[in-house]
C-alpha positions as CSV (number, residue, x, y, z in Angstrom):
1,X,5.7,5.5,-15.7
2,X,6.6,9.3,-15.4
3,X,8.2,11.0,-18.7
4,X,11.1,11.8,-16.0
5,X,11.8,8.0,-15.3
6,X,11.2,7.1,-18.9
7,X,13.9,9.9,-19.7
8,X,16.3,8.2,-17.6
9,X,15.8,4.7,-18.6
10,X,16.5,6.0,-21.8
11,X,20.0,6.6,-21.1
12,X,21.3,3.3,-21.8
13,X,25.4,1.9,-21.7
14,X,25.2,2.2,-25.0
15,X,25.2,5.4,-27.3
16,X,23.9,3.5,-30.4
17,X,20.6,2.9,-28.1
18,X,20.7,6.3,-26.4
19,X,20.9,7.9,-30.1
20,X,17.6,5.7,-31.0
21,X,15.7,6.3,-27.4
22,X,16.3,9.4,-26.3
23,X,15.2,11.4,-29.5
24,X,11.9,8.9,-29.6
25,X,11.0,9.9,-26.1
26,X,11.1,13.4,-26.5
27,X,9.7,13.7,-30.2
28,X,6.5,11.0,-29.7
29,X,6.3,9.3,-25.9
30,X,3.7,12.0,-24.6
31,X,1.2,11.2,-27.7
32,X,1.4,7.7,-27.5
33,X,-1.6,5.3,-26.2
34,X,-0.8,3.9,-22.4
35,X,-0.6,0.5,-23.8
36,X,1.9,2.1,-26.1
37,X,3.6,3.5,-23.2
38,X,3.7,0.1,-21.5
39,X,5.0,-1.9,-24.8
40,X,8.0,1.2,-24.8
41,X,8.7,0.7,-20.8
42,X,8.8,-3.0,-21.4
43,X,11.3,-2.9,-23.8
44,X,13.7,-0.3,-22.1
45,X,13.6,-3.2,-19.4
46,X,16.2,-5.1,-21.9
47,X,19.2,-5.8,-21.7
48,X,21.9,-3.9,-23.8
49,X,23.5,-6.4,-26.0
50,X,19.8,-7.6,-27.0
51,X,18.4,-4.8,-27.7
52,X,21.0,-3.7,-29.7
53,X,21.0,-6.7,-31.6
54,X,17.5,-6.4,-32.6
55,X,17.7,-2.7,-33.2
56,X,20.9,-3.7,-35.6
57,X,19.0,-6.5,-37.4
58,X,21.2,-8.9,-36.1
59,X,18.7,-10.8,-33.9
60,X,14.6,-11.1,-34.3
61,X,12.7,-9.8,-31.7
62,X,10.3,-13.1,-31.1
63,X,7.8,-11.2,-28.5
64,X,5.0,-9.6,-31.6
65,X,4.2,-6.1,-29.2
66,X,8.2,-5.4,-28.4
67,X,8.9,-6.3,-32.2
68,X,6.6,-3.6,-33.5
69,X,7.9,-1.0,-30.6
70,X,11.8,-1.6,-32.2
71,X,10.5,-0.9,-35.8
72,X,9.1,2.3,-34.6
73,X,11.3,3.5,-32.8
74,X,13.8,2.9,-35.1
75,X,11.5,5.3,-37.7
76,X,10.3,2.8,-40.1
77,X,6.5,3.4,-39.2
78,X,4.7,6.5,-38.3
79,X,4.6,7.0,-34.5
């Protein structure tokens, strides 16, 4: 997927997950491996409300790859 359509996936209904994505994008997206890239696009494809409650700790991401995408994105492992 182009950076452009990434960018605009990124833009969520939500500014908790905007505040998360959009900053990840810019900072790390272009570096990252194409199966990396893939993991990311996959898990813009969720809803709000779950992704927020697995960004939030209030819900466990079950899917291993997606689960690993939300701890780095939220910072807690080097990109």
């Amino acid at each position: 997927m182009k950076i452009s359509r990434v960018r605009w996936a990124c833009r969520r209904g939500m500014l908790e997950l905007d505040v998360l994505f959009q900053p990840f994008v810019e900072a790390h997206y272009e570096q990252m491996t194409l199966e990396d890239k893939n993991i990311f696009v996959r898990l813009l494809e969720g809803e709000d409300p779950v992704l927020f409650a697995w960004f939030m700790g209030h819900e466990k991401c079950l899917d291993p790859e997606l689960s690993k995408m939300v701890i780095r994105v939220r910072g807690r492992e080097a990109p």
